[in-house]
N, C-alpha and C positions, 0 to 999 in steps of 0.2 A: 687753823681751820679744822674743824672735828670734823670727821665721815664716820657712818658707820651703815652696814646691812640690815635695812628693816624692809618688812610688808606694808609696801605704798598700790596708791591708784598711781598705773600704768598710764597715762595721756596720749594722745595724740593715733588714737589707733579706729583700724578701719572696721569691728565689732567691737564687742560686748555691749557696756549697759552705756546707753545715752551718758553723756557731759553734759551736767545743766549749766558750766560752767562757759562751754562752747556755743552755746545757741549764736550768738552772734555771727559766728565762722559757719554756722550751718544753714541758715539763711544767707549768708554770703554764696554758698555755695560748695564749702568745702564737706568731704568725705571723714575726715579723721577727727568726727565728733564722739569718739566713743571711749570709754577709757576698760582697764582690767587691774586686779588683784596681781602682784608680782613683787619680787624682789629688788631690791635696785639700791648701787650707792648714791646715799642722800647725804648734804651736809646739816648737820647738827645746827650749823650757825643761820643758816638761810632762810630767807624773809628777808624784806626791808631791804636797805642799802647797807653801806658795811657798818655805820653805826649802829645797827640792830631800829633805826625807825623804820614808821611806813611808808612808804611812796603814798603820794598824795593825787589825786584826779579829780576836778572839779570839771561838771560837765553844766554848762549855761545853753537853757533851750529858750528858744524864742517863743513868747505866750503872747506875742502880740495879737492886736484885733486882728490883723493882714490876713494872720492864721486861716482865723476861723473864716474870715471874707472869702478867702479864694480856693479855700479846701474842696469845695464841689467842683474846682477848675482841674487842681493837681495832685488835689490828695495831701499837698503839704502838713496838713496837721494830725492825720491820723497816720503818716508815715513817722511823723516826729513824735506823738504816745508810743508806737511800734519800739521805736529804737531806745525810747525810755525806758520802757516794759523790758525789752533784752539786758538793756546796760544792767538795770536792776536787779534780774535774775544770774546774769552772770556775775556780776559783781560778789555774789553773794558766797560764794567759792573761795574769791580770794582776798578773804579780809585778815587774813592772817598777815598777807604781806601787803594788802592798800587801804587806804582810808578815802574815800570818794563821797562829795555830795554835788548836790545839783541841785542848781540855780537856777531863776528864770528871769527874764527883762523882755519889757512891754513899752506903749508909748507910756504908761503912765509909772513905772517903776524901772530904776535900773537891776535892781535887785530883788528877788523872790527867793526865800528858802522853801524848798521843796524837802531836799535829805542834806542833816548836818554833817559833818566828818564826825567819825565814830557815834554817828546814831544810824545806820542802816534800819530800813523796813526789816521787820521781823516772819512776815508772814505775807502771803498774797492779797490777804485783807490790807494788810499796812498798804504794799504797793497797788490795789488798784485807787484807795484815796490817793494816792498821791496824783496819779494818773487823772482821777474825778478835780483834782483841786485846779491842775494845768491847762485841764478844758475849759474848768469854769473862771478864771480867768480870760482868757481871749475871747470870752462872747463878753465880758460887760466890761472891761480895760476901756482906759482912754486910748485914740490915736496917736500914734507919734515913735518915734524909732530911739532906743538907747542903748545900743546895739554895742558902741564906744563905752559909752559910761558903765555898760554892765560889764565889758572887758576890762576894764580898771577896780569897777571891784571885786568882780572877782579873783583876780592878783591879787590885790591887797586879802580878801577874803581866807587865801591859801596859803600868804604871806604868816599873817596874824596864827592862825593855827601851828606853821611851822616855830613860829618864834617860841609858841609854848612848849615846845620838847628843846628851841636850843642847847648845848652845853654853858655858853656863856656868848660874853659879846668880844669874846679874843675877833680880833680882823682877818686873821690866818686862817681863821673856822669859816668866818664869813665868805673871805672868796674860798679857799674848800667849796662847801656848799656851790656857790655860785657858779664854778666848773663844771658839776653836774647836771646842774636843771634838773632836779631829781622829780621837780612838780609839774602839772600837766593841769591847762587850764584850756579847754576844748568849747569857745562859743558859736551856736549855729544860728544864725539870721535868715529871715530871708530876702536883708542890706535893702533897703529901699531908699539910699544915699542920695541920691538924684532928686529924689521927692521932697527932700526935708534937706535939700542943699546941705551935705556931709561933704567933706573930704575923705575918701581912701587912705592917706596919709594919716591919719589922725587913729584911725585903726593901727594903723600899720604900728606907730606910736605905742600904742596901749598894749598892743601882742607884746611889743618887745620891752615892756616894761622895766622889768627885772630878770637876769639872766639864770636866777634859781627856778624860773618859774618857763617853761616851753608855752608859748601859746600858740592855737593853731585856731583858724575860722575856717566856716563851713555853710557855705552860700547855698540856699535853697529855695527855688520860687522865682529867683531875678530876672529880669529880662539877660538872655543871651551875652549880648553885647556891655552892656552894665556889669553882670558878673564878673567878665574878662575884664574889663577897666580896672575892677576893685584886686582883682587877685593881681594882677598886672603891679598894684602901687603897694601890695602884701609881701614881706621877707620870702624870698623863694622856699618852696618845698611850705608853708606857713597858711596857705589858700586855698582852699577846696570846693568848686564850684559842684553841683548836683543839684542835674538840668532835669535826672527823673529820680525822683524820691524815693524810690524801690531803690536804688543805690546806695540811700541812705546806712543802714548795717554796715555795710563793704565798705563804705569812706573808712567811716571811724575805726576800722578794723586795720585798715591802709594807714592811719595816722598812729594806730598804738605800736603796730609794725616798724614802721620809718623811725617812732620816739625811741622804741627799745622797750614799751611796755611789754610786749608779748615776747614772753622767754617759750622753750620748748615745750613746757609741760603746762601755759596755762591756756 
């Protein structure tokens, strides 16, 4: 490991200049959005994992029609652009050490590309299309829920990207990897299981697809009782119910927390 004394952004601190990298945590609620100019030892090697790649974040929103139907009930889908618009912005900080896109599934697709791995929005122009493209999806989408299917591939999705930096197909590397779950694959629904006769299990299935890959779901809009059901047949600690959509920020924040995404300084 190399260390050495340079002039870094200070993080996590209660002035100076706004963290565009924090908004998420600032909207959540926390104080220590702020970073400063300062010394500090840094390691030379740091980023990524210890093989020098990137951690990988695939974030799958739900663009179904439900959305846009019951949005004047709960807000669900302008809370879900919201948290798109943050992800996108923060993200934006730390691409030195992640590669993140996001996906979307509908009744009529299971998969949507929105942002590819290493192609981020460049500009707020880049990200409000993207934001314009998610909306315009859930007004003319077919009905129907893929909620499963779009958790399957996006795994495979995060899968495929990782296979292209492998070293090789040694098996010793393979579970390596595997130990870590160094990937993050984050699908929000708002699980209308019940309505299109789903099993919970069957989710539960696709989160745990592959052990390189962590997946976590994130229930929005459900009835009460339905939510609990589905997180109930979800891997503990793997289920996230959010009953009000102004929550929404604080989950995902709670899930990069619990994952280990969020180190001191991002």
């Amino acid at each position: 490991t190399i260390s050495e004394l340079e002039r870094v952004w200070l993080r996590n601190r209660s002035d100076g200049e706004l963290d565009d990298t924090r908004l998420v945590e600032g909207v959540a609620g926390d104080r220590l959005v702020f970073k400063k100019r300062g010394r500090a030892q840094v390691d030379a090697s740091s980023g990524g994992d210890e093989s020098g790649q990137k951690r990988r974040i695939c974030f799958v929103m739900d663009c179904s029609g439900s959305m846009y139907r019951f949005n004047g009930l709960d807000g669900r889908l302008s809370r879900m652009l919201e948290a798109t618009c943050l992800i996108l912005e923060s993200m934006e900080g730390q691409l030195d050490r992640y590669e993140y896109a996001v996906l979307g599934h509908s009744g009529e697709s299971r998969k949507v590309g929105f942002v590819e791995f290493g192609k981020p929005p460049r500009s707020r122009g880049e990200r409000l299309k993207i934001l314009q493209k998610m909306l315009a999806h859930t007004q003319f989408c077919m009905p129907g829920d893929n909620t499963i299917e779009a958790t399957h591939a996006a795994i495979d999705h995060v899968l495929c990207a990782m296979a292209k930096d492998a070293p090789g197909d040694d098996e010793q590397e393979e579970q390596s990897q595997a130990q870590k779950g160094r990937a993050f694959v984050v699908v929000l629904s708002d699980a209308n299981f019940r309505r299109y006769d789903m099993d919970p299990l069957w989710w539960s299935e696709a989160l745990m697809k592959d052990a390189r890959v962590q997946g976590h779901a994130v229930m929005i809009g459900s009835l009460g009782e339905e939510a609990a059901r589905i997180r109930a047949a979800l891997p503990p600690g793997h289920g996230h119910v959010v009953m009000d959509t102004g929550l929404l920020p604080a989950t995902f924040r709670s899930i990069f927390e619990q994952a280990g995404v969020f180190s001191d300084d991002f």
